[in-house]
N, CA, C and O atoms as a printed pandas DataFrame, in Angstrom:
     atom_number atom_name residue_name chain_id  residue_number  x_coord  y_coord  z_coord
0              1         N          UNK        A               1  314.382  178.026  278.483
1              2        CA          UNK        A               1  313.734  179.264  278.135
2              3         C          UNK        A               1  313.121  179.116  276.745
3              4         O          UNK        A               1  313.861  178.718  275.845
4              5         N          UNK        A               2  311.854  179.395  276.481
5              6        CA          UNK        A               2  311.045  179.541  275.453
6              7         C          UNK        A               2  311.076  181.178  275.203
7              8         O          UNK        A               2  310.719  182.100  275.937
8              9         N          UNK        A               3  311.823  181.168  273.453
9             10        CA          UNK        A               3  311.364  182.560  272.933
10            11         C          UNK        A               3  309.928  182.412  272.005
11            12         O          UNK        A               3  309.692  181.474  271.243
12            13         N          UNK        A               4  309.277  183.265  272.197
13            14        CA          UNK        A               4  308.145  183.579  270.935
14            15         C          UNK        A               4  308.634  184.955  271.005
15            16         O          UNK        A               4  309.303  185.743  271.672
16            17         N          UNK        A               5  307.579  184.736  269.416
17            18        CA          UNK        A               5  308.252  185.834  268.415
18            19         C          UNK        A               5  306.765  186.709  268.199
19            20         O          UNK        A               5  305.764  186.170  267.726
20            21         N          UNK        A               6  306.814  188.197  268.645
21            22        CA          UNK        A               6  305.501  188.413  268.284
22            23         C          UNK        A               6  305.761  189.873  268.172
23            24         O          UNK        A               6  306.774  190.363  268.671
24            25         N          UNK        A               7  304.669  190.751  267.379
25            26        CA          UNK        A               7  304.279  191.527  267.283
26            27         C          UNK        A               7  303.528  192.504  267.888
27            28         O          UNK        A               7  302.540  192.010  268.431
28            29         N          UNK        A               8  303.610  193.775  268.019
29            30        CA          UNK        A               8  302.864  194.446  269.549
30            31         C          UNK        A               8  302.191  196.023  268.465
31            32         O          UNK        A               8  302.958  196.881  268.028
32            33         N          UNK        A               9  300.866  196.039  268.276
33            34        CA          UNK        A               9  300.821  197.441  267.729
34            35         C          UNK        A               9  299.604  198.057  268.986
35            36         O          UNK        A               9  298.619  197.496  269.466
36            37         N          UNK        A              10  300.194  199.442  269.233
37            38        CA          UNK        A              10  298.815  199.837  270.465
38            39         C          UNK        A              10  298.342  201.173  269.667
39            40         O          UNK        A              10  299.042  201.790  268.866
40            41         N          UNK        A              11  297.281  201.429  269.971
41            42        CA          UNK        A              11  296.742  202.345  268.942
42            43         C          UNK        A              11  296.820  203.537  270.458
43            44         O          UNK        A              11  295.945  203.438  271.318
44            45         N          UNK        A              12  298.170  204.800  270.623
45            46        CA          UNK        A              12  297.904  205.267  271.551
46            47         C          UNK        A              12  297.028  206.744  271.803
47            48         O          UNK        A              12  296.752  207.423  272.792
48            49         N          UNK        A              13  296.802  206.817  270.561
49            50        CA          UNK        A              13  295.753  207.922  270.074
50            51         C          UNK        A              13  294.204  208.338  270.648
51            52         O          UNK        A              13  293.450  209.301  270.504
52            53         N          UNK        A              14  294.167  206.604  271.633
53            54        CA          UNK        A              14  292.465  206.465  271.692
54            55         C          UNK        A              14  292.603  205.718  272.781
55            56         O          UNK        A              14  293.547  204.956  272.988
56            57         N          UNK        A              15  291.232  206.001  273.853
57            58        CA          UNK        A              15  291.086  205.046  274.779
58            59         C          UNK        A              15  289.672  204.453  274.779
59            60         O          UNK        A              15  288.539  204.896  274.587
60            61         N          UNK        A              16  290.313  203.050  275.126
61            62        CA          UNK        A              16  288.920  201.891  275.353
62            63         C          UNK        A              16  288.959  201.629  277.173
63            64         O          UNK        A              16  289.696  201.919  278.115
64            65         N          UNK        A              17  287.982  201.078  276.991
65            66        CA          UNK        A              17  287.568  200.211  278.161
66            67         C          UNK        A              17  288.176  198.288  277.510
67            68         O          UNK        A              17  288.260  197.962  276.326
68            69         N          UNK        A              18  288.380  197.698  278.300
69            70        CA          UNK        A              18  288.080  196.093  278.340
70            71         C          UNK        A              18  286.613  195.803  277.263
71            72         O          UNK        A              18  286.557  195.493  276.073
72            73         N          UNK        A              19  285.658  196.030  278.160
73            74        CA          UNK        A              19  284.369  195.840  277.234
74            75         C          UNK        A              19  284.382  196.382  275.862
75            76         O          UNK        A              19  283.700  195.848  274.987
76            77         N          UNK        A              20  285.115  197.406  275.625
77            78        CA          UNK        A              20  284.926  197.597  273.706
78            79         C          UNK        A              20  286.023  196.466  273.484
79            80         O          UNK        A              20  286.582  197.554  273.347
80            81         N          UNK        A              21  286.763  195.585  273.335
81            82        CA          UNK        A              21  287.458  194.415  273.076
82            83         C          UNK        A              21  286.890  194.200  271.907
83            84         O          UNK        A              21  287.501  194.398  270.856
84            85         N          UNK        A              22  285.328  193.655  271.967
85            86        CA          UNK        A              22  284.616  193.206  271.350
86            87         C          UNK        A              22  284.485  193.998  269.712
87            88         O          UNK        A              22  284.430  193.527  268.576
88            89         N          UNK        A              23  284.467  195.610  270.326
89            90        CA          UNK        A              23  284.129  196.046  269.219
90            91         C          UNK        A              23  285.330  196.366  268.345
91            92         O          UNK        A              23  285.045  196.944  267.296
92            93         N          UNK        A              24  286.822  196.069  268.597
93            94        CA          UNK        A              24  287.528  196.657  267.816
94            95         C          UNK        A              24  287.668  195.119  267.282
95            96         O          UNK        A              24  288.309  195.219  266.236
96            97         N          UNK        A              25  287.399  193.887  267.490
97            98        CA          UNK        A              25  288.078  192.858  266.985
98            99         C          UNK        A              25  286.695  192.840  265.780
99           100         O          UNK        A              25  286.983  192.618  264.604
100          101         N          UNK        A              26  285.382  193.059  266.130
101          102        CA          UNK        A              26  284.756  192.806  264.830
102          103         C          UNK        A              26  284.850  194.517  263.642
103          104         O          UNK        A              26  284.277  194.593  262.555
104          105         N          UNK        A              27  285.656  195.593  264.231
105          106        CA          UNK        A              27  285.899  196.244  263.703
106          107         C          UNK        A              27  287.242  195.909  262.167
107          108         O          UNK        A              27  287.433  196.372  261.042
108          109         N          UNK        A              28  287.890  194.807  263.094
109          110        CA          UNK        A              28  289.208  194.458  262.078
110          111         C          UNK        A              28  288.610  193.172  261.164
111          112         O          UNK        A              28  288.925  192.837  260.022
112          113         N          UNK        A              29  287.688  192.612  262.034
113          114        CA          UNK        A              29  286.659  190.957  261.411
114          115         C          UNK        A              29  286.125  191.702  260.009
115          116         O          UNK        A              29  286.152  191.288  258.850
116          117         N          UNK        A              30  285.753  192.644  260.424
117          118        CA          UNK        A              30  284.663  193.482  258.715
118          119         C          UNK        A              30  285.435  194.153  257.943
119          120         O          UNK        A              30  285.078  194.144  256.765
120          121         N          UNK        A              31  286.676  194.926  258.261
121          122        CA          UNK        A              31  287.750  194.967  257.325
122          123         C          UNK        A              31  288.298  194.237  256.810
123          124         O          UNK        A              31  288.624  194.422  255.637
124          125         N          UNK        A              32  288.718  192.764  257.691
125          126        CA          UNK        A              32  289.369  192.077  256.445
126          127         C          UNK        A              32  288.603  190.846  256.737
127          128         O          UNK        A              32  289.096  190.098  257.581
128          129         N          UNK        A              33  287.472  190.500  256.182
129          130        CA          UNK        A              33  286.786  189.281  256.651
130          131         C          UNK        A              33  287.442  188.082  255.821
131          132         O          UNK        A              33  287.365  186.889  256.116
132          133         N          UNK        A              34  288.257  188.768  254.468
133          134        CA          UNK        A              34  289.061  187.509  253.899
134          135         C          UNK        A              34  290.246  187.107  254.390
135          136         O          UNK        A              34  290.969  186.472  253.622
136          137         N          UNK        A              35  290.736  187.386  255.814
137          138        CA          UNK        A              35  291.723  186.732  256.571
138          139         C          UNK        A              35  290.951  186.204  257.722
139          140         O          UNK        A              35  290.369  187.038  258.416
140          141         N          UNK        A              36  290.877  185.229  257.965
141          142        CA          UNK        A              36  290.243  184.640  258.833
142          143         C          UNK        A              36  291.065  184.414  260.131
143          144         O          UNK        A              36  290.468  183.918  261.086
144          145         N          UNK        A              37  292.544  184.771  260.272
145          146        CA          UNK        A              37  293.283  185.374  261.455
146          147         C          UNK        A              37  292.674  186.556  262.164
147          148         O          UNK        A              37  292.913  186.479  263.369
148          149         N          UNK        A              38  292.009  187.563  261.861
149          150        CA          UNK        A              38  291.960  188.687  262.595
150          151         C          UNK        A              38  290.343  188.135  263.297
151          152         O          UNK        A              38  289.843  188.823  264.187
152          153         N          UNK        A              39  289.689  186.973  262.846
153          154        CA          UNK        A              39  288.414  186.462  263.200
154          155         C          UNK        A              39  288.072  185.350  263.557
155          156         O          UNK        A              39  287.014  185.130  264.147
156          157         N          UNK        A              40  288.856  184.549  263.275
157          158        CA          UNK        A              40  288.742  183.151  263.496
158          159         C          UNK        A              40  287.671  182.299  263.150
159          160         O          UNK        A              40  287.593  181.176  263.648
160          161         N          UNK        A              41  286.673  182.808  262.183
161          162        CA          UNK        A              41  286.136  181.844  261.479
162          163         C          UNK        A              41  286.365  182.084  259.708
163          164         O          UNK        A              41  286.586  183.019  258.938
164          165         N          UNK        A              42  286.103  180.241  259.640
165          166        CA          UNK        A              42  286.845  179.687  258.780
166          167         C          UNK        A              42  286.104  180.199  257.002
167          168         O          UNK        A              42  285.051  180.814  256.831
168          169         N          UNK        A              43  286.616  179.933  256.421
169          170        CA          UNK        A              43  285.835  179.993  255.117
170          171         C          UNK        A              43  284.392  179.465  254.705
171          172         O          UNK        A              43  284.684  178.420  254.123
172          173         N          UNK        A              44  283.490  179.535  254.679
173          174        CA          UNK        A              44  282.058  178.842  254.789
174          175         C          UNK        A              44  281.410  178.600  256.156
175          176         O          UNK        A              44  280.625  179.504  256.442
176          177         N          UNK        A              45  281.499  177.784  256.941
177          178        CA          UNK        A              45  281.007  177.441  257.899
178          179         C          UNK        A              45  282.053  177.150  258.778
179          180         O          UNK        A              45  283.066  176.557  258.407
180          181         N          UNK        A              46  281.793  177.684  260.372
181          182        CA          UNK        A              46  283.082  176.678  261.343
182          183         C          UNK        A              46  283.866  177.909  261.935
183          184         O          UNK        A              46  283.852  179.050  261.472
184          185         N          UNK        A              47  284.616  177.430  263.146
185          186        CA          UNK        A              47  285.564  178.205  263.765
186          187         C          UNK        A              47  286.858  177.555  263.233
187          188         O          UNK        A              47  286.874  176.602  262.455
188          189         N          UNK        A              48  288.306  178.387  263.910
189          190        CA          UNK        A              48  289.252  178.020  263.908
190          191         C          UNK        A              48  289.470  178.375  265.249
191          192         O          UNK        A              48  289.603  179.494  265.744
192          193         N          UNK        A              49  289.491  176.988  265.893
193          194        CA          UNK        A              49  289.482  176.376  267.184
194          195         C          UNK        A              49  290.976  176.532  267.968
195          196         O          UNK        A              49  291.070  176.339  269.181
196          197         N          UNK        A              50  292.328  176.971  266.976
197          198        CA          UNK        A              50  293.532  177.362  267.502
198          199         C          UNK        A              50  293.489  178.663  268.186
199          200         O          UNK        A              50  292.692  179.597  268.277
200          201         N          UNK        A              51  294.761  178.336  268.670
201          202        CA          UNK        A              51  295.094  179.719  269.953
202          203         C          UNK        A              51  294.949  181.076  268.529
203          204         O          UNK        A              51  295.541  180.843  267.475
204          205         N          UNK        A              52  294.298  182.135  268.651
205          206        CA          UNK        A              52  294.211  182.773  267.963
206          207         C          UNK        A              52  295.698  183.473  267.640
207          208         O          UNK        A              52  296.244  183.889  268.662
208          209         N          UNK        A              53  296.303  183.638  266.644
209          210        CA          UNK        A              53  297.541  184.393  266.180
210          211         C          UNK        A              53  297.362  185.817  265.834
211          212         O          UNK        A              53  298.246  186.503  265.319
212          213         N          UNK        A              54  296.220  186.215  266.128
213          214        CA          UNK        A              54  295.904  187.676  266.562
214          215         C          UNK        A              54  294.856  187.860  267.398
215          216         O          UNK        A              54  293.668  187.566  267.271
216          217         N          UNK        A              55  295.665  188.571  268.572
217          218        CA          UNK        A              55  294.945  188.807  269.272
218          219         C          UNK        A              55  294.573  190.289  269.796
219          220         O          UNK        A              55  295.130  191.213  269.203
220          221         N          UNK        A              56  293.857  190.548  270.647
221          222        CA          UNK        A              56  293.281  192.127  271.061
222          223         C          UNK        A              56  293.197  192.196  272.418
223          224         O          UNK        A              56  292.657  191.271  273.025
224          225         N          UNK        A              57  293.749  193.363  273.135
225          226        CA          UNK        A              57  293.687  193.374  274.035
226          227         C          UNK        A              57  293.705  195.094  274.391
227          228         O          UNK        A              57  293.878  195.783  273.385
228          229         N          UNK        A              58  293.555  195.824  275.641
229          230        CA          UNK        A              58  293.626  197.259  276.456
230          231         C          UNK        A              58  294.982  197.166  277.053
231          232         O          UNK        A              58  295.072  196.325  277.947
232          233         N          UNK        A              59  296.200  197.920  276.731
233          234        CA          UNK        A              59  297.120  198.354  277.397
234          235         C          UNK        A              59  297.164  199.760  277.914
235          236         O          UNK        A              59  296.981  200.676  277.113
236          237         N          UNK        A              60  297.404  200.034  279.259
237          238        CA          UNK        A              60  297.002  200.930  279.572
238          239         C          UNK        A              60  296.402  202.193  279.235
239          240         O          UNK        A              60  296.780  203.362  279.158
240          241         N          UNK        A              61  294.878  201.276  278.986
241          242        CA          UNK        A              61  294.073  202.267  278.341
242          243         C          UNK        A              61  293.862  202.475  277.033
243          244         O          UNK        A              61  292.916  203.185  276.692
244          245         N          UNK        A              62  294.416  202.091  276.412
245          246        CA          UNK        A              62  294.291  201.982  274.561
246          247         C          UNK        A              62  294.425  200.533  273.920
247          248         O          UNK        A              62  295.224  199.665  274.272
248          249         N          UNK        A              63  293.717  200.472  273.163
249          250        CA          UNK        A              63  293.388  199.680  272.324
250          251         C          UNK        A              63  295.037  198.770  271.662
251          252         O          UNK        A              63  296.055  199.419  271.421
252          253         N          UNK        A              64  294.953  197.167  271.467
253          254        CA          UNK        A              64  296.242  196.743  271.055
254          255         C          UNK        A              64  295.881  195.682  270.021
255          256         O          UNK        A              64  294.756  195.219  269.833
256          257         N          UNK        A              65  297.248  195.298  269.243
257          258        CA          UNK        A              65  297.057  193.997  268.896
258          259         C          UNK        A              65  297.822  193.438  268.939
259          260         O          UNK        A              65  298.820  194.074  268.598
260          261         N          UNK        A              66  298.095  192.138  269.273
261          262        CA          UNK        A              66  299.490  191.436  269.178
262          263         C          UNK        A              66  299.119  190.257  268.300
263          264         O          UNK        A              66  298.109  189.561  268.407
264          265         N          UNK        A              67  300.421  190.108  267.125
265          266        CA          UNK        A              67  300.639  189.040  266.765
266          267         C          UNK        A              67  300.841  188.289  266.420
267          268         O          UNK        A              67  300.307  188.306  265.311
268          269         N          UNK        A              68  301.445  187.194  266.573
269          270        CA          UNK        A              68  302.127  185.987  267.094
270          271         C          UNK        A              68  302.598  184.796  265.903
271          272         O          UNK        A              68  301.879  185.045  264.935
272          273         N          UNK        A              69  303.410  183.723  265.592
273          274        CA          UNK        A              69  303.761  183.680  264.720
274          275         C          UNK        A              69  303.335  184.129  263.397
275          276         O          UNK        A              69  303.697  185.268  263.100
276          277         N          UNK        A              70  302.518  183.364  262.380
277          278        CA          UNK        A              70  302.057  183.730  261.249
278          279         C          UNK        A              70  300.809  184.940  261.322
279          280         O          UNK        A              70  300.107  185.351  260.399
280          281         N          UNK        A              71  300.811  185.242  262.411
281          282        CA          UNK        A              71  300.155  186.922  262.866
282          283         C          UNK        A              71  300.787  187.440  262.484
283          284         O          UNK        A              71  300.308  188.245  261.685
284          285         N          UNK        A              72  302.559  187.507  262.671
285          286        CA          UNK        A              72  303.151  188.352  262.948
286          287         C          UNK        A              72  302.924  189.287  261.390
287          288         O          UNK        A              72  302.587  190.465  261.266
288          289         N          UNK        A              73  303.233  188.318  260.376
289          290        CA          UNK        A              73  303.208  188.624  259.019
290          291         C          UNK        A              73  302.417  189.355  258.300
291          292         O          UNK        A              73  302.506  190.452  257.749
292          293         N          UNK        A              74  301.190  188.108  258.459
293          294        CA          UNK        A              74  299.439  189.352  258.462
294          295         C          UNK        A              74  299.697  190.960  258.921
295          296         O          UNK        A              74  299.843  191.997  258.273
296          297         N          UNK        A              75  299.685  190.738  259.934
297          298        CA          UNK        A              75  299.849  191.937  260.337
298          299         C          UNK        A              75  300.813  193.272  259.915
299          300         O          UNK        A              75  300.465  194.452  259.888
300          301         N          UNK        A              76  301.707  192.880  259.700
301          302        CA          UNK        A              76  302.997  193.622  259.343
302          303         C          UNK        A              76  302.628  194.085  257.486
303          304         O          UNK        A              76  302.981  195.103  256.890
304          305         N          UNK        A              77  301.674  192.697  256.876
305          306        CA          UNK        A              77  301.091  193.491  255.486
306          307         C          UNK        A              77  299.999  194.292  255.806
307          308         O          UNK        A              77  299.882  195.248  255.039
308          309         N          UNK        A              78  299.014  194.207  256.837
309          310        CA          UNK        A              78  298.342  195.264  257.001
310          311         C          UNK        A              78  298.846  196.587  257.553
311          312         O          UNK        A              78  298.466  197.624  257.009
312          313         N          UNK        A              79  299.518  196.622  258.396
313          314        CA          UNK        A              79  300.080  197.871  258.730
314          315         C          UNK        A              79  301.177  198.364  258.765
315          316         O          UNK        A              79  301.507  199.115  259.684
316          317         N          UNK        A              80  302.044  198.017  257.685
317          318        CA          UNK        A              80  303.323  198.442  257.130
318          319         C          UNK        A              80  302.702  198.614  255.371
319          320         O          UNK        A              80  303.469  198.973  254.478
C-alpha cells in the first residue's frame, strides 16, 4: 500500500463547469505568478515538465485544488 499525502481545498460557494478548469488555474497563475507550482512555468523561459503538485479540478460541481507533496505546503501558506 502506497500512502500520499495531500491536500484537498473545494471552493463550495461557487459552481464551475470542467471547461472553466482553465480559468481558475490562470486565475491562481496571475495571483501568484512568483510560485511557479500553481503554473508550472519556470522562471524565464520553459515548463516544469513534473507531475504538477497543484492541481485543479470540479468536484461535484465546484471548483478544487489539491495539493500534493511540496503543494501541500504552498498551499497551506496561501490559504491558512
Amino acid at each position: 500500500m502506497i500512502k500520499i499525502r495531500y491536500i484537498l481545498v473545494v471552493f463550495t460557494d461557487m459552481k464551475m463547469q470542467p471547461s472553466d478548469i482553465p480559468k481558475l488555474r490562470g486565475y491562481f497563475a496571475k495571483k501568484y505568478a512568483d510560485i511557479h507550482h500553481f503554473h508550472n512555468h519556470l522562471p524565464g523561459e520553459g515548463y516544469d515538465y513534473r507531475m504538477p503538485l497543484i492541481q485543479y479540478r470540479i468536484i461535484e460541481g465546484s471548483p478544487a485544488m489539491i495539493g500534493i507533496g511540496e503543494g501541500i505546503e504552498i498551499m497551506k501558506q496561501v490559504f491558512f
